[in-house]
C-alpha positions as CSV (number, residue, x, y, z in Angstrom):
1,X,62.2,53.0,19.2
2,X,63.1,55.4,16.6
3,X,59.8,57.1,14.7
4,X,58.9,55.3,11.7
5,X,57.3,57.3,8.9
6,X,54.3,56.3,8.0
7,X,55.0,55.0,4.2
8,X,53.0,54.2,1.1
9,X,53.9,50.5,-0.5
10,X,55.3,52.9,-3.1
11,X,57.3,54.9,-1.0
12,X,58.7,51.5,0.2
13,X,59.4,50.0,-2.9
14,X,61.4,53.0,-3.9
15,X,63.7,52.6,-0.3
16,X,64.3,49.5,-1.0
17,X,65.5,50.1,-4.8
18,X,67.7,52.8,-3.2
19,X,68.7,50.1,-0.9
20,X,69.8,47.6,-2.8
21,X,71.5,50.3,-5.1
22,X,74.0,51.6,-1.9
23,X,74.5,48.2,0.1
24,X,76.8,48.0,2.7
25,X,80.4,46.1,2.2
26,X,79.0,43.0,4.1
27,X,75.7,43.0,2.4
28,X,77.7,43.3,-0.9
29,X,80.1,40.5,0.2
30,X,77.6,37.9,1.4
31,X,75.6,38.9,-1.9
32,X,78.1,38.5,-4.3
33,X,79.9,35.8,-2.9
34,X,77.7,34.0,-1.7
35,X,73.6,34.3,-1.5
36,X,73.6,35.0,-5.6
37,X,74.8,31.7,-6.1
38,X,72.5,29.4,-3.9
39,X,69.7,27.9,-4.6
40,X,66.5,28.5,-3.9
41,X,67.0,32.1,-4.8
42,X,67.3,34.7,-2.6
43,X,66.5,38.6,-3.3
44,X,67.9,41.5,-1.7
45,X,66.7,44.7,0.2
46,X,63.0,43.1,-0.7
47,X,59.8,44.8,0.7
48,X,57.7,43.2,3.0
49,X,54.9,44.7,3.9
50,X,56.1,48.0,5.3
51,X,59.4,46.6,6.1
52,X,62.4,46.0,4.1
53,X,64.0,42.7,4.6
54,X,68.0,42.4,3.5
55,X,67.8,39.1,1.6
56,X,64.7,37.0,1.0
57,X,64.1,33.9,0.1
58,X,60.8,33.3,-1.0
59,X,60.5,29.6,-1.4
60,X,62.0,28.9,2.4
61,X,60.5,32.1,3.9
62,X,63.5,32.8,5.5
63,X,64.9,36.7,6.1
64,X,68.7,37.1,6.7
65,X,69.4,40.8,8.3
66,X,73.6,42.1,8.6
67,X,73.4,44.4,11.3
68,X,75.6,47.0,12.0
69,X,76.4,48.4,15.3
70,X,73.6,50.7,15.9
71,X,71.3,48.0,15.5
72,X,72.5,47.2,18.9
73,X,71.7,50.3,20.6
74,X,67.9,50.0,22.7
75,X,65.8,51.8,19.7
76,X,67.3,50.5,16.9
77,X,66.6,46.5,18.8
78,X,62.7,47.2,19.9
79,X,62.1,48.3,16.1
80,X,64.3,44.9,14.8
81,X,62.7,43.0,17.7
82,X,59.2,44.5,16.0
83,X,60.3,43.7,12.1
84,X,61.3,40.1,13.5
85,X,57.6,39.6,14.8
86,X,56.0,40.6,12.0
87,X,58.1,38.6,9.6
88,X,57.4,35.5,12.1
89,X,53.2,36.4,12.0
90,X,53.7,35.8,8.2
91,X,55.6,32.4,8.7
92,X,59.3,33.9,7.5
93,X,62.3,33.1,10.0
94,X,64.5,36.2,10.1
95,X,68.5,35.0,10.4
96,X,70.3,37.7,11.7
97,X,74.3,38.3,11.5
98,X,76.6,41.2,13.0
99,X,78.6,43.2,10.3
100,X,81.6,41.6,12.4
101,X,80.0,37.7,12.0
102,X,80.1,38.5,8.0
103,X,83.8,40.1,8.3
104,X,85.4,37.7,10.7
105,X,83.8,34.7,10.2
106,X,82.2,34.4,6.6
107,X,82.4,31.0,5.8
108,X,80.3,30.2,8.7
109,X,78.1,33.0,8.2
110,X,77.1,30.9,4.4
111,X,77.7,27.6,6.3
112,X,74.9,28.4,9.1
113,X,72.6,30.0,6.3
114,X,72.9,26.5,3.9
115,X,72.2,24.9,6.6
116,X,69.3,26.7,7.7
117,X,67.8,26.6,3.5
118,X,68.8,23.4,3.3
119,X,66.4,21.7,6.7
């Protein structure tokens, strides 16, 4: 698992402003096309306790994560395995899609995430 720093909540706060500032092409493209739209609301790159979440939605507690393909490799899974527990000790579901899913298949990336608000 790779070595967290051990970060302030302010510390945090400012990752996740640089993260929502220098998304990736599939967070921008579900973002913009799609999870800015819905209702309830959804807010990106959002800090949860020491973890930053992709998109939040606060009234469903859900978490949808696009992962790339080092989120695949052994350390990078035990730390998203770890964020996923966390978020699931609060009472948030964490969604997760492949930076593929979002590319190849978008409209049942948003299909499968309406669905899952919408229950």
């Amino acid at each position: 698992m790779p070595k967290k720093p051990i970060l302030s909540y302010k510390n945090i706060r400012q990752n996740a402003r640089y993260l929502r500032k220098n998304m990736t092409k599939e967070e921008k493209h579900l973002w913009y096309d799609f999870l800015s739209t819905i209702k309830p609301r959804f807010q990106k790159q959002r800090a949860i306790g020491e973890y930053i979440a992709d998109f939040y939605c606060h009234q469903k507690k859900i978490v949808i994560e696009i992962d790339g393909s080092q989120h695949y490799e052994d350390e990078f899974a035990a730390y998203d395995k770890a964020r996923s527990e966390y978020f699931k000790t609060l009472g948030i579901r964490t969604i997760r899609f492949s930076n593929r899913e979002v590319n190849q298949n978008f409209r049942a990336v948003c299909e499968c995430i309406y669905n899952e608000v919408n229950k």
